[in-house]
Each structure stands twice: as C-alpha cells, then as structure tokens.
N, C-alpha and C positions, 0 to 999 in steps of 0.2 A: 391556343384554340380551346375554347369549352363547349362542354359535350352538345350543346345545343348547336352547336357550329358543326359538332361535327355528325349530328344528326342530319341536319342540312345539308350537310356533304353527301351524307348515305341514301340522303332522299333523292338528289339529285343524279346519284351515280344509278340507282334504280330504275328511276326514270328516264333517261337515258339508256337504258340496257334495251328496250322494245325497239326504239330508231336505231341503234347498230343495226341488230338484228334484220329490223325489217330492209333497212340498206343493203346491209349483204345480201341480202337475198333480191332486193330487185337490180342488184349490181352482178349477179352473178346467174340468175335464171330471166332474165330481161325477156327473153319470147316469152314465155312461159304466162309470165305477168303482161306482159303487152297483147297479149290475145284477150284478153279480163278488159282492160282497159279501150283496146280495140271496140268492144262489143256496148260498151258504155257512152260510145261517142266521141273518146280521146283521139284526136289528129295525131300521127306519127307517132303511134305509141308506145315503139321500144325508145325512141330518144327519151318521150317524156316520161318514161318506167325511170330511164340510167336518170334524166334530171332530178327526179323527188326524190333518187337513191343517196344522189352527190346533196342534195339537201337534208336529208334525213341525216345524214352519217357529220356533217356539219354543224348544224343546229345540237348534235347530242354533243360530237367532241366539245362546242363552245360553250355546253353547260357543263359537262365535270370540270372542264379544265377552268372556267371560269374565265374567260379570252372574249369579251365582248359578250359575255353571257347574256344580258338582256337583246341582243339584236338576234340569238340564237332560239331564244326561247321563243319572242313573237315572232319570227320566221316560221317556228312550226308550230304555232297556235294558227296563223294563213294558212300551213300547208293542210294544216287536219280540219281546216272549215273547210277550205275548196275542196278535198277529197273526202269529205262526209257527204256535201252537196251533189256531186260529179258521179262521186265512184256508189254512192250508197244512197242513189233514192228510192229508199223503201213505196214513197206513195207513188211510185210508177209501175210497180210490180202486182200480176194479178194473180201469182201461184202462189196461196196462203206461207207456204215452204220458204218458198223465195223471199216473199216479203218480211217473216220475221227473219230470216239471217240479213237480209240488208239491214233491216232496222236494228239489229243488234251493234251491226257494224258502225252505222251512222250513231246511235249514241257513244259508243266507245271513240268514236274520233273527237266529238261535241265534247266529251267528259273528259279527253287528254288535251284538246284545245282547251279548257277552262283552267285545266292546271300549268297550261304553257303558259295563260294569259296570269296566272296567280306569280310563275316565276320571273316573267318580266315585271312585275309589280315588285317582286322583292327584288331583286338585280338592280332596279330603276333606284331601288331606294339604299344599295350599297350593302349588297348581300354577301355573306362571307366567305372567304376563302374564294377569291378570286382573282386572277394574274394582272388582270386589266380592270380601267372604270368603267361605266355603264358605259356605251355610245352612246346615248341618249340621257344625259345626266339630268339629276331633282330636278334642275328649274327647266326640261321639258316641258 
C-alpha cells in the first residue's frame, strides 16, 4: 500500500465515523429521535429511526471495510438526499431560528450526499484496499 492508499483509507474511515455514530444513537435512543421524525411527517417513526440506523451503520461498515464499498456508499448518498428533503425543509419553516438550523442541516446531508456520490465514483472505478469488487463494476 502507498501512502496515497492509505490516505484513502484514512479518508474513508473518517468519514464513516458520523454514520456509526449517528447509528448508535438512532439504534439506541429510537423514541427520542422518532418524536423529531414523527413531527416531520415520517409514518411509523421509531421503526423508520431503527431502519436508517441499520442503514447508516451498514453503508459506513461497507466503506472501511471495503465489502461492496460502492453499493455502501450510494446507499447513503439516497439516504442523505431523502433525509435532507423529508427531515430538513428549511423552506417550510417560518421561525427565522428554525429555518437557519434546518438549512444548516439540509446542506450538511446535500454536502455528505456529494461525497458519498464521489465514493461510489471511486469504488466503481476500483478503489483501494478493498475486500470485494465493486457490485456495480466499470462497464456499469
């Protein structure tokens, strides 16, 4: 491995450290977050806290470990547009307050969606240190 590999590696494992994270915690405070979610319009909303938690924590395992990496990565380049769209629309808020913490929110999922969708670009194209080949190999 050379260092630029193993840059990549360190990129990766970074980035993936926010979806642990936010995983355990909707795996393990599931009301807590499903009242949030509740209030936003999400149907049954501790299940679909525990589901984006079991996808969260998926999506990161399958980029350090590099296990189908690219099908991990655009899994959660999906997950963070539909929960930037759903969970953070700023333009329906009319408490100045309110609205900039949405909109904060909603860029930081758009700006982590753009880097999930840069990691399936490189995965797709045979990115290093990885257990498995793309699912989705070049001549996709």
């Amino acid at each position: 491995m050379d260092f630029f590999e193993l840059v990549q590696f360190i990129g990766r494992v970074m980035f993936a450290f926010l979806f642990v994270g936010s995983a355990i915690g909707h795996l393990t405070q599931t009301q807590a977050m499903a009242g949030y979610a509740a209030s936003r319009g999400v149907k049954n909303a501790p299940l679909m806290v525990q589901i984006s938690g079991v996808a969260m924590l998926a999506g990161a395992v399958s980029i350090v470990l590099g296990i189908f990496a690219d099908m991990g990565a655009l899994g959660l380049a999906i997950l963070l547009i539909v929960t930037a769209v759903m969970m953070h629309a700023f333009w329906k808020e009319t408490d100045p307050q309110a609205k900039q913490m949405e909109m904060i929110a909603f860029n930081k999922d758009i700006a982590l969606a753009g880097a999930a969708l840069f990691m399936w670009y490189v995965f797709h194209y045979g990115g290093s240190w990885t257990i498995t080949d793309p699912l989705f190999g070049p001549s996709f």
